[in-house]
N, CA, C and O atoms as CSV, one atom per row, in Angstrom:
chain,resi,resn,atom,element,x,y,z
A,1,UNK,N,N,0.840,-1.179,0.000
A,1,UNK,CA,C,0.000,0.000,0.000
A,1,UNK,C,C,0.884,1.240,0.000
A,1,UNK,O,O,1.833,1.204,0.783
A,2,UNK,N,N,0.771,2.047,-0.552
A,2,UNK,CA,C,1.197,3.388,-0.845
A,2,UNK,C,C,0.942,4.371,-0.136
A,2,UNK,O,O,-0.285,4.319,-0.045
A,3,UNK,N,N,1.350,5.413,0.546
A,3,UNK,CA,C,0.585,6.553,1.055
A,3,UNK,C,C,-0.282,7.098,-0.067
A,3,UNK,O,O,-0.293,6.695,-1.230
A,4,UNK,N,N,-0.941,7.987,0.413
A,4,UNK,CA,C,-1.809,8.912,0.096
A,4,UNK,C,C,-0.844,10.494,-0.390
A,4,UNK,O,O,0.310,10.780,-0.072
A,5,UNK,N,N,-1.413,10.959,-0.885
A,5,UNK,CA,C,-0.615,12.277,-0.955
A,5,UNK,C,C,-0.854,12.796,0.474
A,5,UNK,O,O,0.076,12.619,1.260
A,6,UNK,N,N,-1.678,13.254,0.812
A,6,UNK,CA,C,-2.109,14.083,2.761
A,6,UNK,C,C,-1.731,13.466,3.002
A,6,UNK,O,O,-2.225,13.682,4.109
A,7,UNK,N,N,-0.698,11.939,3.287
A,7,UNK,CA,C,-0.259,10.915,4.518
A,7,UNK,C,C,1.356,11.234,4.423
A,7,UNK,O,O,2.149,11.227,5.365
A,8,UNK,N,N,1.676,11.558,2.834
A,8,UNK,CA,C,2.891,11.751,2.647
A,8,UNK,C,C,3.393,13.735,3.114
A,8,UNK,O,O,4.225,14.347,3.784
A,9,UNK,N,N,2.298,13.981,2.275
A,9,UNK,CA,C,2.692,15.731,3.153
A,9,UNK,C,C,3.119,15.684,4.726
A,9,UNK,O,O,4.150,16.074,5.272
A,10,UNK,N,N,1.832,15.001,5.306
A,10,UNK,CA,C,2.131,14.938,6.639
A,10,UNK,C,C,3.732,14.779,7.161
A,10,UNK,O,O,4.407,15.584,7.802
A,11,UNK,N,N,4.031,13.647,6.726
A,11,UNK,CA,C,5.366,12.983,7.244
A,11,UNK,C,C,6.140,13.903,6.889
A,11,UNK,O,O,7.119,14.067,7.617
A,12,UNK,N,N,6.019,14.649,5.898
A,12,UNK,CA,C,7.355,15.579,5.530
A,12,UNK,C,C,6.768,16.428,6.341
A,12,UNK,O,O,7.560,16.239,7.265
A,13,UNK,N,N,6.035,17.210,6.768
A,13,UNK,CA,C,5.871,18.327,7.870
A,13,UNK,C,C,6.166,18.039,8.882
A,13,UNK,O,O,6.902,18.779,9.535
A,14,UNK,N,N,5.611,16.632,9.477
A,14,UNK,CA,C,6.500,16.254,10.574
A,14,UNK,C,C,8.025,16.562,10.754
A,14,UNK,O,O,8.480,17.534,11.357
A,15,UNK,N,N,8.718,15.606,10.151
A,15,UNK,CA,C,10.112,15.300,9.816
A,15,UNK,C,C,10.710,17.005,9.431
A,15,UNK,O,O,11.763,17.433,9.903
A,16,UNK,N,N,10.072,17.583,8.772
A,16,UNK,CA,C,10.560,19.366,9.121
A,16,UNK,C,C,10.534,20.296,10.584
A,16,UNK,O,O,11.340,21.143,10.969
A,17,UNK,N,N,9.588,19.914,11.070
A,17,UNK,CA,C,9.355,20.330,12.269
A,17,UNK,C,C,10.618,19.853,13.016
A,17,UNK,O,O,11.629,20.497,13.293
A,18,UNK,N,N,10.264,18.364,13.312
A,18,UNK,CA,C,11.252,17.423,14.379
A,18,UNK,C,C,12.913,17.760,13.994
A,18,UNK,O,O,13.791,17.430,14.791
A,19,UNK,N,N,13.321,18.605,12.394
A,19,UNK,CA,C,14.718,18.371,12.293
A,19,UNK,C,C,14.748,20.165,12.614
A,19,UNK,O,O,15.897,20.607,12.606
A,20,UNK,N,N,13.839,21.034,12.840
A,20,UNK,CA,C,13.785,21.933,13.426
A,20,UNK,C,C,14.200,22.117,15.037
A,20,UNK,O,O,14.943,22.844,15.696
A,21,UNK,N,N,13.640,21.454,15.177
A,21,UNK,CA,C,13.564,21.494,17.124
A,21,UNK,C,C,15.158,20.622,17.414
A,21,UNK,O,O,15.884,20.803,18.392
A,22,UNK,N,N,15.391,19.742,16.355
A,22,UNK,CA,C,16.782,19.268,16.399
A,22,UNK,C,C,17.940,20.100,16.079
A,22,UNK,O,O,19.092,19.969,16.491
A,23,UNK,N,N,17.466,20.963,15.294
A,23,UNK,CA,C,18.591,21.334,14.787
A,23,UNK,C,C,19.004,23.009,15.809
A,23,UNK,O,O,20.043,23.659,15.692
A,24,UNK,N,N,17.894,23.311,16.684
A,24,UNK,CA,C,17.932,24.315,17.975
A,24,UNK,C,C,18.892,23.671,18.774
A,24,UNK,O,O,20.103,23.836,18.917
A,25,UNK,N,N,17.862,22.706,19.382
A,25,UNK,CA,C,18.421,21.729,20.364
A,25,UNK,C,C,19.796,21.725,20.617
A,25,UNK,O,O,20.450,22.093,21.594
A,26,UNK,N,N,20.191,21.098,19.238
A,26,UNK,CA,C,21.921,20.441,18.807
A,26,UNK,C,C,22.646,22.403,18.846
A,26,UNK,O,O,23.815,22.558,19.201
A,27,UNK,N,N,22.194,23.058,18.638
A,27,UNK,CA,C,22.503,24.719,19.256
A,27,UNK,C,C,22.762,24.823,20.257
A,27,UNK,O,O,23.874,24.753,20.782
A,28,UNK,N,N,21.240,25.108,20.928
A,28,UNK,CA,C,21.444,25.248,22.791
A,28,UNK,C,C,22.736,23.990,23.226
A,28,UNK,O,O,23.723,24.301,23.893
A,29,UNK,N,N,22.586,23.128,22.910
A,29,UNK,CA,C,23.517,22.074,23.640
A,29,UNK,C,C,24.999,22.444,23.180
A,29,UNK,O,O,25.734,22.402,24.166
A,30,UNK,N,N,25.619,22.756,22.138
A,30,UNK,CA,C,26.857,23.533,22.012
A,30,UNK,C,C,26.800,24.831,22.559
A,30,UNK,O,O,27.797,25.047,23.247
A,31,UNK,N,N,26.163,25.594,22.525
A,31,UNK,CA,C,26.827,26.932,23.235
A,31,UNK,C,C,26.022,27.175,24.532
A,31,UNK,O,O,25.991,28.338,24.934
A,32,UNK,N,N,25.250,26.058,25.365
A,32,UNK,CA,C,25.370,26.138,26.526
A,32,UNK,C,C,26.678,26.471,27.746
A,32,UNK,O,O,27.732,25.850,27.885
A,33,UNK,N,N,26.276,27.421,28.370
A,33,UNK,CA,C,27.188,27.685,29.377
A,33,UNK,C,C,27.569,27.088,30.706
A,33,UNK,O,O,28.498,27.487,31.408
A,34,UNK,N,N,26.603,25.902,31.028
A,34,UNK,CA,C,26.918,25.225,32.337
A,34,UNK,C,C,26.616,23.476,31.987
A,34,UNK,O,O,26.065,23.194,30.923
A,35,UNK,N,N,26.903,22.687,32.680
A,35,UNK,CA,C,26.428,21.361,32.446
A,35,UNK,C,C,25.078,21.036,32.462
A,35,UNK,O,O,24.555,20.161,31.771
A,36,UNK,N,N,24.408,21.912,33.435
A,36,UNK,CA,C,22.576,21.489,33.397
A,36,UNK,C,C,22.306,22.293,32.315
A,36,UNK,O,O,22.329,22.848,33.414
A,37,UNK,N,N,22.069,22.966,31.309
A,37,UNK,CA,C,21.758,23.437,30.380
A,37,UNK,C,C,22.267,22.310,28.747
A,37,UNK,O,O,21.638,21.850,27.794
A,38,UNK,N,N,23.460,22.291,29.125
A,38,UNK,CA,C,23.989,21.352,28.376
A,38,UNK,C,C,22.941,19.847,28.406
A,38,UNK,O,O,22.349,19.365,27.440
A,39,UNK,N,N,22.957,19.345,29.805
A,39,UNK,CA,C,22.435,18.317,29.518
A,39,UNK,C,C,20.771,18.165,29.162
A,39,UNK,O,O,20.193,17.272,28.541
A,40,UNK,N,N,20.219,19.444,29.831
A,40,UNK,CA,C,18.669,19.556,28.920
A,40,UNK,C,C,18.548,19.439,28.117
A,40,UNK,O,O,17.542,18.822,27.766
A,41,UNK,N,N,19.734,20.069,26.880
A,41,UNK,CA,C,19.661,20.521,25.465
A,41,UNK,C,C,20.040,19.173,24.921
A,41,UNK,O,O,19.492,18.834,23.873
A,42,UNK,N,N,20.805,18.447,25.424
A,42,UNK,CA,C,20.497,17.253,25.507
A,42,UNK,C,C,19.600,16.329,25.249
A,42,UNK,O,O,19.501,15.756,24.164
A,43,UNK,N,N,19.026,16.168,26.047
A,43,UNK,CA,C,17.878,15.123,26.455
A,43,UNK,C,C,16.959,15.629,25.380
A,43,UNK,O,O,16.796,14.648,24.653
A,44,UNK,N,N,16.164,16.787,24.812
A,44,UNK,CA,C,15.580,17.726,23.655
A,44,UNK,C,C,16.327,16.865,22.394
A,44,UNK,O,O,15.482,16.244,21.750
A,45,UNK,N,N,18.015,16.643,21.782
A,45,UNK,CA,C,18.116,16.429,20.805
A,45,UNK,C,C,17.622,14.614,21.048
A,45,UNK,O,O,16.831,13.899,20.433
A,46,UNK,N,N,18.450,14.387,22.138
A,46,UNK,CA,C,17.903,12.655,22.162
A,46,UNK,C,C,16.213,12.354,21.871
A,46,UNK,O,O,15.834,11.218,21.587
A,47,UNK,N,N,15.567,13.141,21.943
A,47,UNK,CA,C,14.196,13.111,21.968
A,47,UNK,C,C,13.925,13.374,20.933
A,47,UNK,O,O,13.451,12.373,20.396
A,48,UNK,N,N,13.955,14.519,20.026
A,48,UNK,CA,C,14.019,14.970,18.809
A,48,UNK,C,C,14.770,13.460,17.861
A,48,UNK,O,O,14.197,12.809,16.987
A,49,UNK,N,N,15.407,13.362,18.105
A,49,UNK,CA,C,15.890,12.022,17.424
A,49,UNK,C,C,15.087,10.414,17.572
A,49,UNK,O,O,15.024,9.476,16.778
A,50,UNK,N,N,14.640,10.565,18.691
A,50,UNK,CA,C,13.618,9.085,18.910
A,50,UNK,C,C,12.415,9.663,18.616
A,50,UNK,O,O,11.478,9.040,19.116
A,51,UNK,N,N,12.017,10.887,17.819
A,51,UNK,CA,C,10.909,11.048,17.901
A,51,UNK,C,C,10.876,10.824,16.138
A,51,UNK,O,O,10.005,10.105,15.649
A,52,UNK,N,N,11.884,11.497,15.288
A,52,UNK,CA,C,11.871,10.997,14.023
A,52,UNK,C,C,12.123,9.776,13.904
A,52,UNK,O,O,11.463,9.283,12.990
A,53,UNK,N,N,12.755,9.092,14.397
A,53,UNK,CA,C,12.687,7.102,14.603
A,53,UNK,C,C,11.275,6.666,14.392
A,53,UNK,O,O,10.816,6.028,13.444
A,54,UNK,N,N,10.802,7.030,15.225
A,54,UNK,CA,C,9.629,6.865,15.546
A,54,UNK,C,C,8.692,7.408,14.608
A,54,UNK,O,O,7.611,7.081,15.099
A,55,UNK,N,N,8.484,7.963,13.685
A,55,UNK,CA,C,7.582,9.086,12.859
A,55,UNK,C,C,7.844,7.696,11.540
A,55,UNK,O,O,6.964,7.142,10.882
A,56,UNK,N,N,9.163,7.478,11.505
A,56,UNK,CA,C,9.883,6.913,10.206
A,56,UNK,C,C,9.295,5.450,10.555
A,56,UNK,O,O,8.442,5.006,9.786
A,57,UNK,N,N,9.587,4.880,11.368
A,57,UNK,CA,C,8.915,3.513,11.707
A,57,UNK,C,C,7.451,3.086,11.561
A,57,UNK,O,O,6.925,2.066,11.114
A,58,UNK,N,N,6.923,4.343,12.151
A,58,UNK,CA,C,5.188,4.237,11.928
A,58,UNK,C,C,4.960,4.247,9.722
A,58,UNK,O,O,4.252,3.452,9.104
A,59,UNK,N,N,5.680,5.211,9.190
A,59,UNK,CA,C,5.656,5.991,7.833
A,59,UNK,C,C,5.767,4.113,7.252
A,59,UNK,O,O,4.787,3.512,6.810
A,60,UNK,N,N,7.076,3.528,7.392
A,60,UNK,CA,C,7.467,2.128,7.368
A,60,UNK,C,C,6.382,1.138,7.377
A,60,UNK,O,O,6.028,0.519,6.373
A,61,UNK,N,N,5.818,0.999,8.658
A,61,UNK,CA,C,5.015,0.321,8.799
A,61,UNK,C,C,3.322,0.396,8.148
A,61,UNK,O,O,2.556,-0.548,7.952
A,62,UNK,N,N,3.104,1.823,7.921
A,62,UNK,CA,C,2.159,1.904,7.000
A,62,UNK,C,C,2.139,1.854,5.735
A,62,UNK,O,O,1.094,1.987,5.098
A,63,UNK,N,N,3.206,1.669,5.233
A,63,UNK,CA,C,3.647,1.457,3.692
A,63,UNK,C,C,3.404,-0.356,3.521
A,63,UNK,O,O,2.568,-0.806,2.737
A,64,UNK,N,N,3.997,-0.952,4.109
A,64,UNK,CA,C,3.792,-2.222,4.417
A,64,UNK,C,C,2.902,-2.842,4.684
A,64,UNK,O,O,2.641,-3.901,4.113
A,65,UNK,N,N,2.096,-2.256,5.777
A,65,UNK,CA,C,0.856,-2.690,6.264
A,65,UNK,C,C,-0.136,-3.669,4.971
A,65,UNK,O,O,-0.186,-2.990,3.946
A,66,UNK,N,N,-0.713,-4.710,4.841
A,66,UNK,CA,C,-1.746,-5.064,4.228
A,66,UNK,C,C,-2.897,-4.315,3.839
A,66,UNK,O,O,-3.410,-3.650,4.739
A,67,UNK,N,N,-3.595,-4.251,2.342
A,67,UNK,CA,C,-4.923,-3.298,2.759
A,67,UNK,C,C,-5.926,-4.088,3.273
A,67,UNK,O,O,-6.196,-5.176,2.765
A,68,UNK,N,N,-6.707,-3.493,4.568
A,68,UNK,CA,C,-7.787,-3.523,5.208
A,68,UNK,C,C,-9.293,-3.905,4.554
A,68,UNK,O,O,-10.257,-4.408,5.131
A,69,UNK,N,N,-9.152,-3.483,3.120
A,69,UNK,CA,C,-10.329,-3.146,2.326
A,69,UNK,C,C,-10.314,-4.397,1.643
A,69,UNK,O,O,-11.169,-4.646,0.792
C-alpha cells in the first residue's frame, strides 16, 4: 500500500518540524554555558531524534501494512 498524498505531506511536515527542534536543540547544547543546560539541550536532541525514529517507523510500517479493504 502506498501513502496517500495528505499521509505523505504529513510525514514531511513532521520530519521538518522534528529536524527543526533538532537542529535548535543540537545549538542550545553547544553553546550552553553550564552542564545542566547542556544536559537539557540534551535530552531535547535525544528526543528529537527518537521522535523521528519513531515518525519513520510508523511511515514504514504503514507502507507495508496489508490493505484492510
Amino acid at each position: 500500500m502506498d501513502h496517500s498524498p495528505e499521509l505523505r505531506l504529513l510525514f514531511h511536515r513532521l520530519n521538518n518540524q522534528l529536524g527543526i527542534i533538532l537542529a535548535h536543540a543540537e545549538l542550545l547544547e553547544a553553546k550552553a554555558a553550564d552542564e545542566m543546560n547542556r544536559a537539557r539541550a540534551a535530552q531535547v536532541v535525544t528526543s528529537a531524534l527518537e521522535a523521528m525514529g519513531t515518525a519513520n517507523e510508523i511511515r514504514r510500517q504503514t507502507s507495508t501494512a496489508p490493505d484492510s479493504q
